[in-house]
LUMTIMI-12571 format. One record per residue (C-alpha): residue in three letters; y negated, z, x. Coordinates in pm, whole numbers, plus 32768, in hexadecimal, padded with zeros to 4 digits. Layout:
<atoms>
alaYZX/...
</atoms>
This chain:
<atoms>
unkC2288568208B/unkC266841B20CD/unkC3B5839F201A/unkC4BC8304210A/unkC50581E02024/unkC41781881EFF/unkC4CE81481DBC/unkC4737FCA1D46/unkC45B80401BBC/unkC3917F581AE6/unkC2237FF11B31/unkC2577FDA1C99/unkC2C97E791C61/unkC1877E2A1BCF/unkC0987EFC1CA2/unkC14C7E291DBA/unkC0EC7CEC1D25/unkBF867D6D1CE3/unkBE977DCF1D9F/unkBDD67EA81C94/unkBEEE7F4B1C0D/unkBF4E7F941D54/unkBE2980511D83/unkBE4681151C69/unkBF8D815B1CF5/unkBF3A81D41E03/unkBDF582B91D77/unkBEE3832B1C73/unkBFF783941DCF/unkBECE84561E96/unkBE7385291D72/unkC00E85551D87/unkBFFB85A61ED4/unkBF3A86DC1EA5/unkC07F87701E82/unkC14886A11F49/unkC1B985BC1E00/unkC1DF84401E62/unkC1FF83B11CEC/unkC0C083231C29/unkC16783DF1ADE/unkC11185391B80/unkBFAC84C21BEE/unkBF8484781A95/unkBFD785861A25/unkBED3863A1AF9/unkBDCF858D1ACE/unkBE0F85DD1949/unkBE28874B19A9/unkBD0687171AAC/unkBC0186B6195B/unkBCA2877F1846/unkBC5888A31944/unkBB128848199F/unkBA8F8812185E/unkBB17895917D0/unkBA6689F018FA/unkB93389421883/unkB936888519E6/unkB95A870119A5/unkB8CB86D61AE7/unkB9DD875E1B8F/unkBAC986621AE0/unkB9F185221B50/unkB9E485C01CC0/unkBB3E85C21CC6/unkBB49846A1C4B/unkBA6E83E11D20/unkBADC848F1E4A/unkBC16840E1E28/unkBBA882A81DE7/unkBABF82AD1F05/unkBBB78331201D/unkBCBB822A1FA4/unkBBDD81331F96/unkBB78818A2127/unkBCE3815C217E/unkBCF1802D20F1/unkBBA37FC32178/unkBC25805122F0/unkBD947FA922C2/unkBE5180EB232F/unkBFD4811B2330/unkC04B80752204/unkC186813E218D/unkC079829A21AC/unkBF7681DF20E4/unkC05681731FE7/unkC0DE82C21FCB/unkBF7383441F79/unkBF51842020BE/unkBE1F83A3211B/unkBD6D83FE1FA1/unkBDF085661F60/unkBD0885FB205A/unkBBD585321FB7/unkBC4E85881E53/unkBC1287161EC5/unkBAE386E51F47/unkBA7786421E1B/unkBB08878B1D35/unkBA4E88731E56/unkB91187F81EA7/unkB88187D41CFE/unkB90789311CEB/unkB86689EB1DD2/unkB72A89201DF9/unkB62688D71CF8/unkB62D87851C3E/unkB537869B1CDA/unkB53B85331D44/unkB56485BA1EC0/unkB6A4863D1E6C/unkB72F85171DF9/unkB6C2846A1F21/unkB76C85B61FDF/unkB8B3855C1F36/unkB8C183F01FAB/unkB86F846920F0/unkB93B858C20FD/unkBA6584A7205B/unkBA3783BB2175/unkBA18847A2280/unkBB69854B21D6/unkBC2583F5223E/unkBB9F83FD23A8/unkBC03856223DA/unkBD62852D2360/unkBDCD8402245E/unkBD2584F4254B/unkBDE9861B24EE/unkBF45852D24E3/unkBF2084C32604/unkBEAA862226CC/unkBFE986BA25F2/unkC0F585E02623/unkC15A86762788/unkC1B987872690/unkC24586CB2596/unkC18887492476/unkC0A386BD235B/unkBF1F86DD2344/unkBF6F87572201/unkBDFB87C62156/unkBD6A8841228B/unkBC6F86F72269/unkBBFF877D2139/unkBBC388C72198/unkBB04886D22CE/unkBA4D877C2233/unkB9FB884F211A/unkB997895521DF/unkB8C388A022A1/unkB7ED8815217D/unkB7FF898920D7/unkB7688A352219/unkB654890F223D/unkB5EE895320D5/unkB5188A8D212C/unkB44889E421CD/unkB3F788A420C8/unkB35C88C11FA8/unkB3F987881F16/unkB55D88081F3A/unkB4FB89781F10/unkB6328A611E80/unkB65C8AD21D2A/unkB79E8B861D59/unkB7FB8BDD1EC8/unkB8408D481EF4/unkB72A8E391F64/unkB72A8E4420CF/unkB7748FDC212E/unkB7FA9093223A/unkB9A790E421D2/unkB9D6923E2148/unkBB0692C7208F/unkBA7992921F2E/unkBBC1923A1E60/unkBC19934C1D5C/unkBD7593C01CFC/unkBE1992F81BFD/unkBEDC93941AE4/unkC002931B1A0B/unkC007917919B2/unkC0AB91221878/unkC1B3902C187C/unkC0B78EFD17BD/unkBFC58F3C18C4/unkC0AE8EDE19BC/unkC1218D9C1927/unkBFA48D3718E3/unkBF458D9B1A74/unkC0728CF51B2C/unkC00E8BB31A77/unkBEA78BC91AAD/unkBF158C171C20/unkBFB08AC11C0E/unkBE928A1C1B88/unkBD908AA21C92/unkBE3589AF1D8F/unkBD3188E71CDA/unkBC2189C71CC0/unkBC5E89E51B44/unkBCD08B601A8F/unkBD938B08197D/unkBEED8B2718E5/unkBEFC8A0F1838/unkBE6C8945196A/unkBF9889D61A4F/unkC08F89921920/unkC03388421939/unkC044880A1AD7/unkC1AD888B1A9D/unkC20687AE19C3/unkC16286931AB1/unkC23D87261BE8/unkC385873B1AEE/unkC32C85DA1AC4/unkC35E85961C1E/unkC44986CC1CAE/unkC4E087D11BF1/unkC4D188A21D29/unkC38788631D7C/unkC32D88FD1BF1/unkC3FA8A031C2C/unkC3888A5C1D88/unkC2208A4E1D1E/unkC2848B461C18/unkC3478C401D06/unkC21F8C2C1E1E/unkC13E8C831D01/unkC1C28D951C57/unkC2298E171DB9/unkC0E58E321E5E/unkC0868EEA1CFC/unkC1518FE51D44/unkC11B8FF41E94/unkBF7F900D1E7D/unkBFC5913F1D64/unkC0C591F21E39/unkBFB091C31F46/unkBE8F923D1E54/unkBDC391271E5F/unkBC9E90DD1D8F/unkBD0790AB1C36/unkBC118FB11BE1/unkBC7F8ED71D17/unkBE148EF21C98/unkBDBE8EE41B43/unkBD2F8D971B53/unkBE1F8CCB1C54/unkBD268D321DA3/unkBE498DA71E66/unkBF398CC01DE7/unkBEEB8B931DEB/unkBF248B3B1F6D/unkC0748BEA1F37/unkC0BA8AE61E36/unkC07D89E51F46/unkC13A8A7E2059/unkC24F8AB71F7E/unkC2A4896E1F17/unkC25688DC2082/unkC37689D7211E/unkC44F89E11FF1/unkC463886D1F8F/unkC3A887A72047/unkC3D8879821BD/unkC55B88432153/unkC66E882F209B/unkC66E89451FEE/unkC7B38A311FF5/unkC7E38B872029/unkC7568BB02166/unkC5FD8AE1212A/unkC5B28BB12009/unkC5C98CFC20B9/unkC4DF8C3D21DB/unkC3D68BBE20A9/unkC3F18D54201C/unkC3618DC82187/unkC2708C73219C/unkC1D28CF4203B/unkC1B28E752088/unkC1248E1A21F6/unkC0158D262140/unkBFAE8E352048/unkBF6F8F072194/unkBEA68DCE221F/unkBDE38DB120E6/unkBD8C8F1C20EF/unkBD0B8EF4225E/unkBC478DA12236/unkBBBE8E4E210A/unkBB198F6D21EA/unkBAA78E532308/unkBA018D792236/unkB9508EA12158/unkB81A8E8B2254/unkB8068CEE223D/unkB80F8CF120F2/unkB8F78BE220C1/unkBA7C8BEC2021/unkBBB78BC320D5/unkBC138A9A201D/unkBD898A382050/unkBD748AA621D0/unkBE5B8BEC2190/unkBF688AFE2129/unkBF1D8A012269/unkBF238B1A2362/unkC0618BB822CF/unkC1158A82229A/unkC0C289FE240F/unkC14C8B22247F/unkC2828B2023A6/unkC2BA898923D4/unkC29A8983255A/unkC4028A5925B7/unkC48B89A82468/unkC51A88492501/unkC65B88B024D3/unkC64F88CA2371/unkC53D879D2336/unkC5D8868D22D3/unkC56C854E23E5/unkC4B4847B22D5/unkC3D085AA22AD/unkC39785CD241A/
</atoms>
């Protein structure tokens, strides 16, 4: 995630000579980061996608939490004066940017949950040096499991306050086989639900919203666009082969963590040739099986997975995979 040698263009130039440029640089990198993109351009670009989406989804909310989630957990690093090359690489704010998509979401809009955010965004920071450092005998990333314990953490403590009470958790029940057989999908369908599998990464379920975060990783990676893509429609198929709930493929549910762990085996920690793709193939239908399964644990919490389908899978997958990594990704 973090690029071996950072390309002095013009903007970099002046974010270097500035110090509040430089931290829009670097707010603009963590919302990147989300998928492993170190270029300001791409966080841009999400951020666009991030409040087009929100506000077509009648959620502004969702938009500012992201924003300020992202703000606040960069502004920690700085605050803390962590590793340099990380921070300016945004991999202290892309944890904090999800909480701040996740927690206006699922909770209901009250000042306590924009207090939760700042806290949550915060506390995302101090769970990712802890992570690094617990991880790096293994020589593997945090990636978003900050997020996702964070998250869940603030998700599970809203039953029982009233000022961050949930709006739209999922009904706590026991797991049952309840998904119905799913019949023929025309082709547009399929086009419209790879893309909104892309743009769940984010919370969001919307083809326009995951046109846009591909054009924000092309910006950035060509493979990473086309990865994203590939995971997407993949776990698609896979779910439908599977007979999986329709409503859950149909909007980007089982996707969406596919997306992620496809472009982390396919073009981030590798170089991707012949052999990495096949690996990122198994890495995407293993996460749709890990998705299923969190899916059915969680059901009695009432709480989501989140992106921890694609952090269990992709542990897995990154751990025998130092042969392939290349040593700046180490």
């Amino acid at each position: 995630m973090t690029d071996s040698v950072i390309n002095k263009n013009a903007w970099n130039k002046l974010a270097d000579e500035n110090i509040f440029l430089q931290f829009i640089d670097v707010t603009l990198r963590g919302c990147a980061q989300v998928m492993f993109q170190n270029n300001p351009l791409t966080g841009l670009f999400f951020f666009i996608a991030i409040f087009v989406g929100a506000f077509l989804e009648n959620m502004p909310v969702v938009a500012f939490g992201c924003l300020l989630g992202t703000v606040v957990s960069t502004l920690t690093a700085y605050i803390s004066k962590l590793d340099t090359v990380s921070l300016r690489a945004g991999l202290y704010g892309y944890n904090g940017c999800l909480v701040g998509v996740a927690l206006p979401t699922f909770l209901e809009n009250t000042p306590f949950v924009w207090l939760t955010i700042i806290l949550g965004s915060i506390i995302s920071v101090i769970a990712t040096i802890s992570l690094m450092d617990f991880l790096k005998n293994w020589k593997v990333a945090a990636l978003t499991a900050p997020f996702v314990l964070v998250s869940w953490v603030i998700l599970l403590a809203s039953y029982s306050f009233l000022g961050i009470k949930g709006v739209a958790l999922p009904d706590p029940a026991l797991p049952q086989q309840y998904v119905q057989p799913i019949g023929n999908i025309p082709h547009s369908d399929l086009v419209v639900d790879v893309f909104r599998g892309i743009s769940e990464v984010f919370l969001l379920s919307s083809m326009i919203v995951g046109v846009l975060f591909v054009i924000g990783l092309a910006v950035n990676s060509i493979w990473a666009a086309v990865f994203a893509v590939l995971g997407s429609l993949l776990a698609f198929a896979v779910a439908t082969l599977l007979k999986g709930d329709f409503a859950s493929i149909h909007t980007g549910l089982y996707s969406f963590s596919a997306v992620l762990t496809a472009i982390a085996l396919g073009s981030t920690f590798n170089n991707p040739n012949f052999r990495v793709v096949v690996y990122a193939i198994v890495g995407v239908i293993f996460t749709v099986f890990v998705q299923g399964a969190l899916d059915v644990v969680l059901e009695p919490f009432g709480i989501p997975t989140l992106t921890m389908p694609f952090v269990l899978a992709s542990w897995l997958f990154l751990v025998p995979n130092q042969d392939l990594m290349p040593k700046h990704r180490q």
